[in-house]
C-alpha positions as a printed Julia matrix, in Angstrom:
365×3 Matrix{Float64}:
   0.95  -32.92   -1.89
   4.04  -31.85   -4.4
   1.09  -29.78   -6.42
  -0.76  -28.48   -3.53
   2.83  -26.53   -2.56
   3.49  -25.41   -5.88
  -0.47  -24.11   -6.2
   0.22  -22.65   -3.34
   3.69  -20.75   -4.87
   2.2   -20.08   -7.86
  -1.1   -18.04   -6.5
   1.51  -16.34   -4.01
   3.52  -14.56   -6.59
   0.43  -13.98   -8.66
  -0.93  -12.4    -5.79
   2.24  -10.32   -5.09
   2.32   -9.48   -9.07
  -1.09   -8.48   -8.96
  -0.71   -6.12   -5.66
   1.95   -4.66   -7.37
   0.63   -4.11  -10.78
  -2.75   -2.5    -9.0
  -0.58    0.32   -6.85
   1.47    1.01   -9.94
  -1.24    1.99  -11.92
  -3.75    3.59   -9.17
  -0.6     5.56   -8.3
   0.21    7.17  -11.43
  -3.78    7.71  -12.3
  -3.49    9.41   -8.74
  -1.04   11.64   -9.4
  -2.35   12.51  -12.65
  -5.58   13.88  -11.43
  -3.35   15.67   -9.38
  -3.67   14.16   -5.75
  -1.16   14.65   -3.68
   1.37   11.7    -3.1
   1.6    12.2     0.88
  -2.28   11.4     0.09
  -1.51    8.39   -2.66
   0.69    6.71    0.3
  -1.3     7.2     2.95
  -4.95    5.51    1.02
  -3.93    3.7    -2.58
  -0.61    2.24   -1.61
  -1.51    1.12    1.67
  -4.35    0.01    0.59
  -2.73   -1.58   -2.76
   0.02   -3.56    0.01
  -2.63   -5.25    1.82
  -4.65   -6.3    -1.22
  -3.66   -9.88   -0.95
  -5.05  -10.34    2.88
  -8.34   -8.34    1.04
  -8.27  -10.89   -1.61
  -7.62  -13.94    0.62
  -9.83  -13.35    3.18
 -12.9   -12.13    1.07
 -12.17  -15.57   -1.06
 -12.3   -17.54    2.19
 -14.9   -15.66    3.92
 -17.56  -16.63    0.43
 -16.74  -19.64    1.39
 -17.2   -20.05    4.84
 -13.32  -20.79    5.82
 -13.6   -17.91    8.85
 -10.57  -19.83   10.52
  -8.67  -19.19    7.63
  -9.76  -15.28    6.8
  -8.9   -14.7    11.09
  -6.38  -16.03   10.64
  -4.73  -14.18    7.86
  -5.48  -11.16    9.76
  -4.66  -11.73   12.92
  -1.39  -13.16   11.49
  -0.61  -10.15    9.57
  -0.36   -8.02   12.11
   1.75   -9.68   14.49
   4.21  -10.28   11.05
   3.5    -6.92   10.41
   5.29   -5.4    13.84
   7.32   -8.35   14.88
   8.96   -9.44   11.81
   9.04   -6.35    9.36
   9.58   -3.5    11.82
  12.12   -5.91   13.25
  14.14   -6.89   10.09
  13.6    -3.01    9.12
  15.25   -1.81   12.64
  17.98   -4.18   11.93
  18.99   -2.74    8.33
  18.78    0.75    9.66
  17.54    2.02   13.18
  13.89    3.49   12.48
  13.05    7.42   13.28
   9.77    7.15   14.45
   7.67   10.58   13.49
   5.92   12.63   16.15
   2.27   11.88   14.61
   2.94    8.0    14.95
   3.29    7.97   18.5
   0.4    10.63   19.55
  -1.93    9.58   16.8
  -1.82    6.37   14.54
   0.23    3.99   17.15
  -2.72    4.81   19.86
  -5.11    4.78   17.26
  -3.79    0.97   16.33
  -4.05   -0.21   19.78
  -7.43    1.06   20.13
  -8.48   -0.49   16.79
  -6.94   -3.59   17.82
  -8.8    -4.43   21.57
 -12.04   -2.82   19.58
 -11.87   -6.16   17.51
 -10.84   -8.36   20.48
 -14.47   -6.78   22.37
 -16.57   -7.32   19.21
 -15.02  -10.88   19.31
 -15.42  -11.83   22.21
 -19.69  -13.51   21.63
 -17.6   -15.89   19.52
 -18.17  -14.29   16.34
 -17.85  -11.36   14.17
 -20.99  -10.9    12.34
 -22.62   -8.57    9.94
 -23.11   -5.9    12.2
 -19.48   -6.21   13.82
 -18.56   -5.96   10.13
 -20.44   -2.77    9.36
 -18.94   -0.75   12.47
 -15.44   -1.89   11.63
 -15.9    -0.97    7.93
 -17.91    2.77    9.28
 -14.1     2.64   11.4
 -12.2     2.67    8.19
 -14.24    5.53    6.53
 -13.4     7.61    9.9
 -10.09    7.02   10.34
  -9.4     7.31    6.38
 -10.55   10.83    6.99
  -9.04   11.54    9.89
  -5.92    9.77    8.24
  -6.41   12.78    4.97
  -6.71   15.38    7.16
  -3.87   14.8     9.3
  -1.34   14.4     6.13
  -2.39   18.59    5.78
  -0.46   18.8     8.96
   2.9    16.71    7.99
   6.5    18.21    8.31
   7.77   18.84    5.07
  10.31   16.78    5.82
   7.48   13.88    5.71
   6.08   15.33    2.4
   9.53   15.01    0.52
   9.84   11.55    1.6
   6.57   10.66   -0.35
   6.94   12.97   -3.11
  10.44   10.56   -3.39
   8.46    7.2    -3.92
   4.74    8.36   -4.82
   5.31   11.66   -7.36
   3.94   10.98  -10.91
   7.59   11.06  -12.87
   5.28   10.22  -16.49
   3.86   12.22  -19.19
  -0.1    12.82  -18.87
  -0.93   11.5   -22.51
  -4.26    9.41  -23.46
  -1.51    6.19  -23.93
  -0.15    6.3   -20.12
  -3.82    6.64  -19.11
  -4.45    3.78  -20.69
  -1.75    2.17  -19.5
  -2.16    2.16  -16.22
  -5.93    1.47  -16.15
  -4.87   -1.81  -17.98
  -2.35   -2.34  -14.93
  -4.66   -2.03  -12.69
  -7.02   -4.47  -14.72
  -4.8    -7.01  -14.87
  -3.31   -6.66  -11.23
  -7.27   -7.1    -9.94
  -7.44  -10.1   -12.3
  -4.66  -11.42  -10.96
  -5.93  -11.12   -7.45
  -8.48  -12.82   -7.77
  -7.22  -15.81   -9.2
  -4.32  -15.91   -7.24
  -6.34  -15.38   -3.98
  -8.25  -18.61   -4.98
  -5.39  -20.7    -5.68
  -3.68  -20.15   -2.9
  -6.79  -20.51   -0.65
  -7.46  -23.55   -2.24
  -4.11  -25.33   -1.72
  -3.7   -23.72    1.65
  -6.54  -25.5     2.86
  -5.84  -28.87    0.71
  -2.29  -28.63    3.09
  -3.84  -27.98    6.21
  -6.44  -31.31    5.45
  -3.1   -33.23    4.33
  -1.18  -32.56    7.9
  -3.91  -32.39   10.01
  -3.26  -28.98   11.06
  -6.47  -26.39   11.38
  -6.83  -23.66    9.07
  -6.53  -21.37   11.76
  -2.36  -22.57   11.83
  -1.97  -22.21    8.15
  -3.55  -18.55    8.02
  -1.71  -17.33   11.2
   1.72  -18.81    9.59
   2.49  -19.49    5.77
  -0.96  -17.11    4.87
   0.02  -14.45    6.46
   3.52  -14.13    5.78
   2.99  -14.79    2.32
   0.62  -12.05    1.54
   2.13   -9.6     3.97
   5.3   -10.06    2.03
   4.37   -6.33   -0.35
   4.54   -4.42    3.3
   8.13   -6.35    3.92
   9.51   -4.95    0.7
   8.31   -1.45    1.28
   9.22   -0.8     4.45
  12.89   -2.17    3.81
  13.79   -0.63    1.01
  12.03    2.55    2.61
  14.77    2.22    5.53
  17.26    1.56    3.27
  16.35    5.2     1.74
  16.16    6.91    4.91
  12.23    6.67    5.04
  11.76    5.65    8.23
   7.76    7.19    8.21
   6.92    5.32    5.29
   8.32    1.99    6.68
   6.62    2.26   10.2
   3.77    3.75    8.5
   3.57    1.11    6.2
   3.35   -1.28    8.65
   0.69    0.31   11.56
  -1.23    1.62    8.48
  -1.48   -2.2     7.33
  -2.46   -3.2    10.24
  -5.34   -0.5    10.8
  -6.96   -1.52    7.95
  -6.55   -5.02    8.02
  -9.01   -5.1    10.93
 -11.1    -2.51    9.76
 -11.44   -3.0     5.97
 -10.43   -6.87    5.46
 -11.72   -8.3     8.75
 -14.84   -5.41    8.36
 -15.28   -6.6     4.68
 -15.03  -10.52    5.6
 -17.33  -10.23    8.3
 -20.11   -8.7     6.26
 -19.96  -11.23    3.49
 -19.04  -14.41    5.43
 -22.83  -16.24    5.14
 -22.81  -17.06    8.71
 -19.86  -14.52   10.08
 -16.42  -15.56   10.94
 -16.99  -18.11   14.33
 -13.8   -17.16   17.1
 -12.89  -20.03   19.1
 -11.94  -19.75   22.64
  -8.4   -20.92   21.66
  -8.11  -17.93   18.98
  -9.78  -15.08   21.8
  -7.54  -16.37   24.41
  -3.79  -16.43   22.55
  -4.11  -15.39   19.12
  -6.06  -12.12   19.47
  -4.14  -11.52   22.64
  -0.8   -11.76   20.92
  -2.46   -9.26   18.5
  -3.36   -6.36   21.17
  -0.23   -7.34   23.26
   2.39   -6.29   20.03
   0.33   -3.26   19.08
   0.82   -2.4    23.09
   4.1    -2.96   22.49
   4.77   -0.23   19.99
   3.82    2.78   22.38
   6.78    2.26   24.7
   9.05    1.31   22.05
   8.11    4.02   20.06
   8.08    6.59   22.86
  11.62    6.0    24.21
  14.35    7.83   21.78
  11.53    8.18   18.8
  12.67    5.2    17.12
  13.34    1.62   17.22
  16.73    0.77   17.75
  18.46   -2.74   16.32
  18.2    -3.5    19.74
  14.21   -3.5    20.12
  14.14   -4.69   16.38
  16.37   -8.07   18.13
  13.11   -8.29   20.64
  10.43   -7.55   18.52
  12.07  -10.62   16.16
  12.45  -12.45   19.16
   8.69  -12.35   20.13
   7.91  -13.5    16.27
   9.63  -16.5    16.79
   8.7   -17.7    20.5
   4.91  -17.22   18.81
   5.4   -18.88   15.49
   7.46  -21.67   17.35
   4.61  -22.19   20.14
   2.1   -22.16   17.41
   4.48  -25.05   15.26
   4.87  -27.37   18.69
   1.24  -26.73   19.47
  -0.16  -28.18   16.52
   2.6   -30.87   16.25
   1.52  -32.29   19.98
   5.33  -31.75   20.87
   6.68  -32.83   24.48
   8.92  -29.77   24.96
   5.8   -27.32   24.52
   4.97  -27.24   28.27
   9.16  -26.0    28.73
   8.69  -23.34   25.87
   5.16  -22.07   27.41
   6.97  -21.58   30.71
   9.61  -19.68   28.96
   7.2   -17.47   27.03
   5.07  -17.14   30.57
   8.19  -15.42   31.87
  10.35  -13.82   29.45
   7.7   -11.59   27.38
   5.98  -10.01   30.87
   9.68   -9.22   32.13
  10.91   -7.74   28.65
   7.23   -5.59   28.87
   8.07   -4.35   31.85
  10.88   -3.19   30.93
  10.0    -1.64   28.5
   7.71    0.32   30.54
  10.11    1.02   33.31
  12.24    2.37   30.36
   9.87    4.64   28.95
   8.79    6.11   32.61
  12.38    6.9    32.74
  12.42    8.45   29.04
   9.4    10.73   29.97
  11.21   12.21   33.32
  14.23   13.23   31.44
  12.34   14.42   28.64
  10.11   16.61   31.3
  13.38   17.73   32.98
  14.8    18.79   29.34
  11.49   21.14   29.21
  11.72   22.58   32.68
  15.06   22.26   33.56
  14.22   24.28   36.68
  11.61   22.0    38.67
């Protein structure tokens, strides 16, 4: 047991190293050819965050653990909004852009019940896999040509983290190619260690793969998007943080859920269980974000407090669930009351937000 925890350590950092070693180098080859870095954010480093759910959940899917690659998705993006937007609103209250809330937090929700429908024969197959993959080329474009429409305010803040700061010589070329070498190799192998020991710990306890990718999976390789989105509030970054983290989640059912589904040998199977709480709690946090995000622009501490909250009524359900506890009936009928009335307040808040917000534009009527 001792070495299927530290197997499962060790291929978590490598992962992390890895992820980071890849978006160091892509970036700087990037910005050498001259791309712009609103344009490096938006594709390589999101991309480069989420490459250890890619590399976990292709690794699982070749080998037929679907529980475990749905998991790690799924999982991800309730961590994602509930745990790093949280923990981020809490360090410094976010300023949520004007494209976030029109365009990519819509766009997220949409994205998100489009998955639940494919999902809901009990399995996301080859074909499901092809239209959520044809969903990333799309939005990737519509993503690109968006970024041509950014404040400059926007523009400065990625210039800040993504602007090539090195000398274009033959050796830094090099370099970073051999970065982003290594950071694939270490993908890879870390993706199969820590699939491999997350699975030999879900056979020791008893619990279903499903569990272990929704909990320790997913947090662990969504912990790249934690780190950039706090240290991007802590900089005053607030689009790159919430960005960060509805980006993430856009591609993680569209590219590593697309991806998984096309080279799983017999698709990723979706229990009942999974379509009726897990992918629910999925479409019900990105629903969340348009009211939140609406109301003032930004998440305060205050809805950071709920949305960490919500993250651990789920996670806690999901522990007492598999561990057959006697209290989980009490905490059901908690959850059964307190998440509808906080939604609807949200909601009655945001209705509110809108009328003053009208009355600010016509202060006549």
């Amino acid at each position: 047991m001792t070495s299927n925890i530290l197997l499962f350590i060790t291929g978590l950092i490598i992962l992390i190293l890895g992820a980071d070693l890849l978006v160091r180098g892509a970036s700087k080859l990037a910005a050498a050819a001259g791309i712009p870095p609103l344009v490096i954010g938006l594709t390589i480093v999101a991309i480069g965050t989420a490459s250890p759910e890619i590399a976990v959940s292709l690794q699982a899917a070749s080998l037929g653990q679907g529980s475990l690659t749905l998991g790690n998705v799924l999982g991800s993006n309730i961590f994602n909004i509930l745990f790093v937007l949280g923990v981020t609103a809490l360090v410094a209250p976010i300023v949520i852009a004007e494209q976030l809330i029109r365009l990519d937090a819509p766009i997220m929700v949409g994205v998100s019940v489009l998955t639940f429908l494919l999902a809901l024969d009990g399995k996301l197959g080859v074909l499901d896999g092809i239209l959520l993959i044809f969903g990333l080329l799309g939005y990737t474009v519509f993503a690109l040509r968006q970024s041509r429409r950014e404040s400059a305010k926007v523009h400065k803040e990625y210039a800040r983290e993504f602007a090539d700061i090195e000398k274009h010589t033959a050796w830094n070329t090099t370099k970073n190619i051999l970065l982003m070498s290594i950071g694939l190799g270490l993908l890879v192998f870390g993706a199969r260690w820590l699939v491999d020991s997350a699975t030999s710990i879900a056979k020791t306890f008893g619990i279903s793969e499903l569990v272990i990718g929704l909990t320790i999976v997913a947090v662990g390789t969504s912990l790249p998007e934690v780190a950039t989105s706090i240290i991007a509030a802590l900089k005053g970054e607030s689009d790159i943080a919430v960005g960060n983290a509805v980006g993430s989640n856009i591609f993680n059912l569209l590219g590593v859920l697309g991806l998984s589904g096309v080279l799983a040998p017999e698709g990723i199977t979706v229990a009942s269980r999974v379509l009726s709480l897990d992918f629910l709690v999925m479409v019900f946090v990105a629903l969340v974000c348009l009211p939140v995000f609406y109301v003032d622009n930004k998440v305060s501490r205050g809805e950071g407090v709920l949305f960490l909250s919500y993250y651990v009524l789920y996670t806690s359900y999901l522990i007492l669930e598999a561990s057959r506890s006697s209290i989980l009936p009490a905490l059901t009928l908690f959850i059964l009351f307190y998440v509808p009335l906080t939604f609807i307040a949200l909601i009655m808040v945001t209705v509110r937000a809108r009328r003053i917000k009208r009355q600010r534009r016509n202060p006549t009527t």
